[in-house]
KOLSELO-910437 format. One record per residue (C-alpha): residue in one letter; z, x, y; residue number from 1. Coordinates in nm, 3 decimals, padded with zeros to 5 digits. Last residue first. Layout:
[seza 'A'; [Z; X; Y]; NUM] ...
END
This chain:
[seza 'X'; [16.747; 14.435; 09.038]; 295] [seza 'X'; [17.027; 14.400; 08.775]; 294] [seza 'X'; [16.914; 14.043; 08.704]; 293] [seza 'X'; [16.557; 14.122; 08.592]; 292] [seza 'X'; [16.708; 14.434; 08.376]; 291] [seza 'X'; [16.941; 14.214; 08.181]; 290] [seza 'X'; [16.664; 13.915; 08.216]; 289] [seza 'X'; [16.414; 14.163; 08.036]; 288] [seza 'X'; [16.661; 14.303; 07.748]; 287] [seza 'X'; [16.699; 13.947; 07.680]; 286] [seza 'X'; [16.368; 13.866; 07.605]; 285] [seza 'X'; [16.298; 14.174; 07.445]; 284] [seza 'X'; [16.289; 14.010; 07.055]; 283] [seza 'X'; [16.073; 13.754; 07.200]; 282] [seza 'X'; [15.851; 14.001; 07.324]; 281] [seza 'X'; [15.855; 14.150; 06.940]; 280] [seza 'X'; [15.718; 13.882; 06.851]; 279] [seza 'X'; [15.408; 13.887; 07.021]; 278] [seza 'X'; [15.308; 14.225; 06.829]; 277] [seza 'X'; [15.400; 14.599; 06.843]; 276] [seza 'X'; [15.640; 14.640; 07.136]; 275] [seza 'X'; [15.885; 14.973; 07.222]; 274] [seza 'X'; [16.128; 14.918; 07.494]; 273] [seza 'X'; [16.228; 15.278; 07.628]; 272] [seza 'X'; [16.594; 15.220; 07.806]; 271] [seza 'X'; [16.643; 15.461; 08.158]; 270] [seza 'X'; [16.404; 15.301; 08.365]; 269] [seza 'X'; [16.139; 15.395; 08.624]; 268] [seza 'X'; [15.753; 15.455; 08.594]; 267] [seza 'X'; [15.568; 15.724; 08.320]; 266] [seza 'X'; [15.773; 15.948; 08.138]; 265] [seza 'X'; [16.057; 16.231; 08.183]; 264] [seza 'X'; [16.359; 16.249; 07.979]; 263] [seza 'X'; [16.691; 16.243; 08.163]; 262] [seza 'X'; [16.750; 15.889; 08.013]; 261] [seza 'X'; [16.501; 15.790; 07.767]; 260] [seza 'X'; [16.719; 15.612; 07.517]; 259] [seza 'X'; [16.514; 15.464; 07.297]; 258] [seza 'X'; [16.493; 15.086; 07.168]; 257] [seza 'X'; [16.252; 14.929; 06.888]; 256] [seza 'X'; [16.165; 15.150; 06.644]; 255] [seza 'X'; [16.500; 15.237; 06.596]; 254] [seza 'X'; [16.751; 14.975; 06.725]; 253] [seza 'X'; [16.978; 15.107; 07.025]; 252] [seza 'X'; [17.281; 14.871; 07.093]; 251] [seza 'X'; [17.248; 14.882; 07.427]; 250] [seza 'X'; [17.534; 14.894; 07.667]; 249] [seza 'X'; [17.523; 15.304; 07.699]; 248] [seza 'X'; [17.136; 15.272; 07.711]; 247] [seza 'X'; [17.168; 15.128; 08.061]; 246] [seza 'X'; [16.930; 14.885; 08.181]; 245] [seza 'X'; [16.618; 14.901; 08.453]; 244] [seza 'X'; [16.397; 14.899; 08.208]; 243] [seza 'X'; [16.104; 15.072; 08.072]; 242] [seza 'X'; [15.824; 14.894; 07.842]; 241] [seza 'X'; [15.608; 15.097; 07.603]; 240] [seza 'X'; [15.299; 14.925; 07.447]; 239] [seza 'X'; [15.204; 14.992; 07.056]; 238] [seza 'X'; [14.971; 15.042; 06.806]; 237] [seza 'X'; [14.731; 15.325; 07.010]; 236] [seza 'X'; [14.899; 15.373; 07.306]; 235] [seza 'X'; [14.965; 15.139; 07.531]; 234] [seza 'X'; [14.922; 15.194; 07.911]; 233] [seza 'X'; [15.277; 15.209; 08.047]; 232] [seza 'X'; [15.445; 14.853; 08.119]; 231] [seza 'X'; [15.724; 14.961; 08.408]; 230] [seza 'X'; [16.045; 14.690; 08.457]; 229] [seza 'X'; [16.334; 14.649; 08.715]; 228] [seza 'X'; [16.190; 14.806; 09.027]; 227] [seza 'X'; [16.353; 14.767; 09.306]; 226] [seza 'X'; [16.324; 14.475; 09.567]; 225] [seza 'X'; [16.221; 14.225; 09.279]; 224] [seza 'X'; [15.987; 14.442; 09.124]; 223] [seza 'X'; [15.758; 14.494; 08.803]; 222] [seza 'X'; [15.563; 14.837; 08.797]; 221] [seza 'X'; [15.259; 14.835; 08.598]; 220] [seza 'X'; [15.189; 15.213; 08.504]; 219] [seza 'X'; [14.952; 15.551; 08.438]; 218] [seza 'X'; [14.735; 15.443; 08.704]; 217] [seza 'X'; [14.969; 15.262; 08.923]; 216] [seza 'X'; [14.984; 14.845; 08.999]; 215] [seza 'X'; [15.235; 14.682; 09.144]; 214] [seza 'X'; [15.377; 14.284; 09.045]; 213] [seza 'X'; [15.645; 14.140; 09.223]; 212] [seza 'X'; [15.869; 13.902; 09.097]; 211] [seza 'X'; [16.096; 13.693; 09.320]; 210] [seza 'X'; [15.955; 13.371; 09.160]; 209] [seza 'X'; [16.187; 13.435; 08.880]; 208] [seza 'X'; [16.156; 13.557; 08.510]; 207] [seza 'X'; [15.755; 13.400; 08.458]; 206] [seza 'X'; [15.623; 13.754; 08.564]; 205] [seza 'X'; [15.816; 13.954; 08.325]; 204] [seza 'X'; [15.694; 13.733; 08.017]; 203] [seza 'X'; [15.341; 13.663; 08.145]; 202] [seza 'X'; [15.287; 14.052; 08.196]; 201] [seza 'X'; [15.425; 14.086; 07.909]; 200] [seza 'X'; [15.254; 13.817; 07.665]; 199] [seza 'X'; [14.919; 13.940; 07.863]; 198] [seza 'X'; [14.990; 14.316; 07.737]; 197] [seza 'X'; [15.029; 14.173; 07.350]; 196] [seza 'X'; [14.716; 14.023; 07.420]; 195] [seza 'X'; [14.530; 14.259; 07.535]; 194] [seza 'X'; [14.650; 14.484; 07.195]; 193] [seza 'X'; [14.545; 14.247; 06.991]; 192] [seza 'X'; [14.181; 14.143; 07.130]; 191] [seza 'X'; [14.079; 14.520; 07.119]; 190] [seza 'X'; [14.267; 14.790; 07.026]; 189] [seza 'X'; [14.236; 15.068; 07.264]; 188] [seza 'X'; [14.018; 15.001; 07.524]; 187] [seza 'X'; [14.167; 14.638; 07.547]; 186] [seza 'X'; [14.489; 14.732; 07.609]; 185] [seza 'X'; [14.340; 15.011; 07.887]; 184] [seza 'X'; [14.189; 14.722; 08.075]; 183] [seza 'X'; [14.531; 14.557; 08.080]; 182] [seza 'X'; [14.740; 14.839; 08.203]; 181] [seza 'X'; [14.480; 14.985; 08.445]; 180] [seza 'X'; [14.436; 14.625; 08.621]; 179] [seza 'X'; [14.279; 14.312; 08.542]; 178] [seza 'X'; [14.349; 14.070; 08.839]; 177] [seza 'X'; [14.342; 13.725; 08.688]; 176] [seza 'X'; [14.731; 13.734; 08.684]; 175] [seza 'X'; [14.810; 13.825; 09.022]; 174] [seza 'X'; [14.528; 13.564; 09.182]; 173] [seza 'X'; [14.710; 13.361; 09.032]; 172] [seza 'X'; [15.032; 13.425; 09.135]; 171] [seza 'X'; [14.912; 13.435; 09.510]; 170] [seza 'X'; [14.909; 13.713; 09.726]; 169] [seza 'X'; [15.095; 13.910; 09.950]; 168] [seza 'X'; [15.346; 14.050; 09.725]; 167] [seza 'X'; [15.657; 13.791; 09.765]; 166] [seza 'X'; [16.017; 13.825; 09.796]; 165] [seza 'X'; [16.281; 13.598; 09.925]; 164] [seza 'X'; [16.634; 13.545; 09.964]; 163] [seza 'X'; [16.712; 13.870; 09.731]; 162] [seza 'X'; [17.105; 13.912; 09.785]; 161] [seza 'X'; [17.292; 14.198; 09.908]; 160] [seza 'X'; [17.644; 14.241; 09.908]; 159] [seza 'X'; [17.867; 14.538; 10.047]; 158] [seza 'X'; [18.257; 14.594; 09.915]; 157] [seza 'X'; [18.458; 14.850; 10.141]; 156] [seza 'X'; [18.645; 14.720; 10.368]; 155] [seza 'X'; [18.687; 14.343; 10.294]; 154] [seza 'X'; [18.359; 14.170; 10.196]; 153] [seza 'X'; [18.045; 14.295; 10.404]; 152] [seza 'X'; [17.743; 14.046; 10.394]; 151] [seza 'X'; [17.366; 14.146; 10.371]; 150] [seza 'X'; [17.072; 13.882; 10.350]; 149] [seza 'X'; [16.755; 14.072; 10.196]; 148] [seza 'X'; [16.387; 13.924; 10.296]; 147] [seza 'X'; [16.135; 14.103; 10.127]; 146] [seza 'X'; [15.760; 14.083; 10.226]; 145] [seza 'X'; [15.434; 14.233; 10.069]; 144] [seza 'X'; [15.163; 14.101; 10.311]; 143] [seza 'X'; [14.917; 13.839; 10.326]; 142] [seza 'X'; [15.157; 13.625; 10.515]; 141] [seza 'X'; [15.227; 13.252; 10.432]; 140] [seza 'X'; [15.506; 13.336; 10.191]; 139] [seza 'X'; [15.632; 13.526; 10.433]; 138] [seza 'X'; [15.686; 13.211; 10.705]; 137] [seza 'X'; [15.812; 13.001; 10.456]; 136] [seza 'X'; [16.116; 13.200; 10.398]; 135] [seza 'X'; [16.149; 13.222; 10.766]; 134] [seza 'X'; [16.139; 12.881; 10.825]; 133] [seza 'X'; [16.414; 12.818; 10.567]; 132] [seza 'X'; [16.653; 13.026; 10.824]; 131] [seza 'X'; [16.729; 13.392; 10.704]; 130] [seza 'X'; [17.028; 13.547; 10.717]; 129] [seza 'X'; [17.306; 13.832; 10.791]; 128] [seza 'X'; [16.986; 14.039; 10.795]; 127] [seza 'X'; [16.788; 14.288; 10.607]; 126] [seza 'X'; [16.414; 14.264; 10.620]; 125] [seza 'X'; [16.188; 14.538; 10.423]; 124] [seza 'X'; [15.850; 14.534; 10.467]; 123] [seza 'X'; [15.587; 14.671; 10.227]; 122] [seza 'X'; [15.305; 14.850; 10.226]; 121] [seza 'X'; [15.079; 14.791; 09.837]; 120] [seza 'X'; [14.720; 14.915; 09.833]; 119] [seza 'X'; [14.801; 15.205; 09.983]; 118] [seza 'X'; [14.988; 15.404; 09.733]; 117] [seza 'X'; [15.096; 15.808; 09.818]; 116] [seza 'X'; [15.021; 15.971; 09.589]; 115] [seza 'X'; [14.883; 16.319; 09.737]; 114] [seza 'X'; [15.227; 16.284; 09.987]; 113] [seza 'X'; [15.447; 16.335; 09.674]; 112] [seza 'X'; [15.241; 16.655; 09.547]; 111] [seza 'X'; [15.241; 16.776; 09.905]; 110] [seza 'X'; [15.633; 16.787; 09.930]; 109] [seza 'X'; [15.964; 16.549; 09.959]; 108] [seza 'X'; [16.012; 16.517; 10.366]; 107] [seza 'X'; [15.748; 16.717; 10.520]; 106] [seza 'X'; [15.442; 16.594; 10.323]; 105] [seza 'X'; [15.621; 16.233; 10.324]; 104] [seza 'X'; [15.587; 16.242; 10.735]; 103] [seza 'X'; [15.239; 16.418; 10.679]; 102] [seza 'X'; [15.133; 16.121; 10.500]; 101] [seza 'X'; [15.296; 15.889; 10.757]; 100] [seza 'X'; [15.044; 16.040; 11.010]; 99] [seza 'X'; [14.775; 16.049; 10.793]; 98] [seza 'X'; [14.804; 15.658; 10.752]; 97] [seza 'X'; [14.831; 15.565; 11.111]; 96] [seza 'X'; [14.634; 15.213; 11.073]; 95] [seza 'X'; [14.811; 15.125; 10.791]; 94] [seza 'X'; [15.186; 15.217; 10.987]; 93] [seza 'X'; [15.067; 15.014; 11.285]; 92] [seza 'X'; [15.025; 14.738; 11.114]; 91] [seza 'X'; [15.339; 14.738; 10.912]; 90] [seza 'X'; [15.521; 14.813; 11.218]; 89] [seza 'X'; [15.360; 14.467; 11.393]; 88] [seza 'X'; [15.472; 14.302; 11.053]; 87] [seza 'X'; [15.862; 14.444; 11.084]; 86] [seza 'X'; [15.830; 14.251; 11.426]; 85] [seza 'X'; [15.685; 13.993; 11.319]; 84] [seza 'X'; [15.912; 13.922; 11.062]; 83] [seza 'X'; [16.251; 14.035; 11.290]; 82] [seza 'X'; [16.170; 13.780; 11.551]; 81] [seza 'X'; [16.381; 13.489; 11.410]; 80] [seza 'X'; [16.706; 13.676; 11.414]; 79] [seza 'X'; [16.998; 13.574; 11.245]; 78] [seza 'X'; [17.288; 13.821; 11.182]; 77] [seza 'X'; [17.303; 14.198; 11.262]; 76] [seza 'X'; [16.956; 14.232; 11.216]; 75] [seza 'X'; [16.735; 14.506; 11.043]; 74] [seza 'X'; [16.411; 14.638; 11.028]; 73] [seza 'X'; [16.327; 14.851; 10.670]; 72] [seza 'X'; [15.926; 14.992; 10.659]; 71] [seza 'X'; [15.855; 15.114; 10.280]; 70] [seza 'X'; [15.562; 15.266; 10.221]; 69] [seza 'X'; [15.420; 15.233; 09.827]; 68] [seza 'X'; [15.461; 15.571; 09.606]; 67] [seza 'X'; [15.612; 15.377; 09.311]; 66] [seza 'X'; [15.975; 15.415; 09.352]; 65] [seza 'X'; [15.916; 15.305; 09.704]; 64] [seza 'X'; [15.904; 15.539; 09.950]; 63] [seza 'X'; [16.075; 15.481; 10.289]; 62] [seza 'X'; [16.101; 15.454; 10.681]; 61] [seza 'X'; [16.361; 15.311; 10.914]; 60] [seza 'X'; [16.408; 15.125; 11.265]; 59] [seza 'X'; [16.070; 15.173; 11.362]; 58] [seza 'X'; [16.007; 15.258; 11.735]; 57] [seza 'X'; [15.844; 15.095; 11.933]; 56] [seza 'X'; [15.581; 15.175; 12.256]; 55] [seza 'X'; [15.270; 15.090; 12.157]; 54] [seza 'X'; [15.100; 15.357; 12.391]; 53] [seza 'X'; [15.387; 15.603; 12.413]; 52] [seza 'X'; [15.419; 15.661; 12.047]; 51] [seza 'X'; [15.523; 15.491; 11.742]; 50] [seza 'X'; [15.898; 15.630; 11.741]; 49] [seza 'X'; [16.041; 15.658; 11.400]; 48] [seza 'X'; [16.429; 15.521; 11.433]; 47] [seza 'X'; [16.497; 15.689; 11.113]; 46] [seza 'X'; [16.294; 15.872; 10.902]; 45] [seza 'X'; [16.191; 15.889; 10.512]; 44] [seza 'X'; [16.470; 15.761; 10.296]; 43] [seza 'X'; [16.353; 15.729; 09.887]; 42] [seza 'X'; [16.342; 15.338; 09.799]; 41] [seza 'X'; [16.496; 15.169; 09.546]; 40] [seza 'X'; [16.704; 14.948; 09.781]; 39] [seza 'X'; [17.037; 14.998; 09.717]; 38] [seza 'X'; [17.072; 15.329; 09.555]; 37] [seza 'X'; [16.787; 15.496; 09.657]; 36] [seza 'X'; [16.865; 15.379; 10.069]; 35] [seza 'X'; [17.209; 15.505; 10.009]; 34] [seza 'X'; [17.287; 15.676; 10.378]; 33] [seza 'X'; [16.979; 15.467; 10.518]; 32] [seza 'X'; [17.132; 15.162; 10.398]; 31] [seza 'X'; [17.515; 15.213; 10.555]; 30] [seza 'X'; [17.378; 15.359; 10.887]; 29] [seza 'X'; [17.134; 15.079; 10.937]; 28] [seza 'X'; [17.431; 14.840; 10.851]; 27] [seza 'X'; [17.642; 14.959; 11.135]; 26] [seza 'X'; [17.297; 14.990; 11.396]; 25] [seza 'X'; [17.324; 14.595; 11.376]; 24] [seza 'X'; [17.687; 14.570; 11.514]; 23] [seza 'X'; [17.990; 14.456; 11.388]; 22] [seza 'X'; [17.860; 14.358; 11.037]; 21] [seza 'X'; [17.908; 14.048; 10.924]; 20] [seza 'X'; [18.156; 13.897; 10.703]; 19] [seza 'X'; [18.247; 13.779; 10.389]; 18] [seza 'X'; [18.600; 13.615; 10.290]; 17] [seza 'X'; [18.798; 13.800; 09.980]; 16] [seza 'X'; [18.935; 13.466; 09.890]; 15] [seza 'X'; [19.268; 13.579; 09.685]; 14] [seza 'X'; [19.379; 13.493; 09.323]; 13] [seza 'X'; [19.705; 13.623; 09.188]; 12] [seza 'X'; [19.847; 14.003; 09.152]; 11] [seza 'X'; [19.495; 14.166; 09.169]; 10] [seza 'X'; [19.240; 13.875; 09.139]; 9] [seza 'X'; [19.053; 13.950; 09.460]; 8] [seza 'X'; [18.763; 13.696; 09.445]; 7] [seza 'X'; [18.411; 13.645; 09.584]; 6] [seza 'X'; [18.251; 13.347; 09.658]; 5] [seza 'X'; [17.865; 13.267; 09.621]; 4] [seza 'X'; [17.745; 13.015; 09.817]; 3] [seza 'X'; [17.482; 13.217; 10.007]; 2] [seza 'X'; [17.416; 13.117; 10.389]; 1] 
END
């Protein structure tokens, strides 16, 4: 169980002790009602039945904020099945693809459906914990795993902390993988402009081992549950960064910082992090743990 306390410190100092849910179907309510807010992820269905023949039924269905499926299973407390279970969903969900399509068809529109991404399902466990068996467990599992514990403090505060998160394969295999973001660097300026993306990538990658790496065609999506960094492909002197911070506590340098919210662009974030050269990485550091830690 987490160590971290929380405190009332209205007229003195008070223990506000966590708790558990009363029942399981109590926190299914609670996520699927804010699904965006909490978990990044746009709510699909609920209780999704997989048929007579296999006989289950999912407890909810999402889309990520880049177009990957999202199945969430939940437990009250601890529950060692709820891995493979959420797996056995997982497998049924890639081998039912059209059927899911038409599920996002009906819920948000064909342009949504048309990009939908493949390449990256992901489960979703919420529990009141994990055992360290089941944080070894996903990191065995060729799959893109979160494990969430929940906790209820008083009547009206929720908490949810990353335990674990992992994409399905290794770090290195992560980093050797040249995707549209780095093959576009080196289209358009050659050893500099590679570089600078490398830096990046390296930066964002090397914040936590809870980080998550998705690749787009017009972005590289950084995750720890949500989102909390997009690396467009750069333009011609510089690469464009998005993050998961408000503008409103950012002193906004020219040049440097832009306030993009309400403005469309590529990926997720409200603060445009413009970067020339190496340095300027450095600069960002502490724009990246801001958004890192807000995920």
């Amino acid at each position: 169980m987490s160590s971290l306390k929380l405190f009332n410190t209205t007229g003195g100092v008070t223990e506000v002790v966590p708790r558990l849910a009363e029942a399981e179907a109590n926190v299914q309510c609670l996520v699927e009602a804010h699904m965006e807010t909490l978990l990044g992820v746009r709510f699909l269905a609920s209780e999704y039945s997989t048929g007579p023949v296999h006989g289950g039924r999912f407890d909810s269905l999402g889309l990520d904020e880049n177009g990957s499926p999202v199945v969430v299973e939940y437990k009250r407390g601890v529950d060692a099945g709820v891995i493979n279970q959420g797996l056995f969903y997982l497998s049924w969900l890639m081998d039912h693809r059209a059927e899911f399509e038409r599920l996002v068809r009906d819920r948000l529109g064909p342009t949504v459906a048309s990009q939908v991404l493949w390449t990256g399902p992901r489960l979703v466990c919420i529990a009141g914990d994990f055992t360290r068996y089941d944080v070894h467990a996903v990191r065995e599992h060729r799959r893109s795993i979160d494990l969430v514990r929940y906790r209820l403090f008083g009547n009206d505060l929720l908490g949810l902390e990353a335990v674990a998160s992992v994409s399905g394969e290794t770090r290195g295999a992560r980093r050797a993988r040249r995707g549209p973001v780095a093959r576009a660097a080196a289209d358009v300026q050659g050893a500099s402009m590679a570089e600078l993306a490398k830096v990046v990538d390296e930066a964002l990658l090397g914040l936590g081992d809870g980080v998550n790496r998705v690749e787009r065609k017009q972005y590289r999506a950084y995750q720890r549950v949500r989102n909390f960094a997009c690396v467009c492909a750069p333009q011609r002197s510089k690469l464009l960064v998005y993050l998961k911070v408000d503008p409103k506590h950012v002193d906004i340098v020219p040049g440097f910082t832009r306030d993009v919210s309400g403005l469309g662009h590529h990926g997720t974030g409200d603060l445009e992090v413009q970067l020339r050269m190496p340095r300027d990485v450095e600069r960002a550091q502490e724009l990246f743990r801001a958004s890192y830690a807000s995920a």
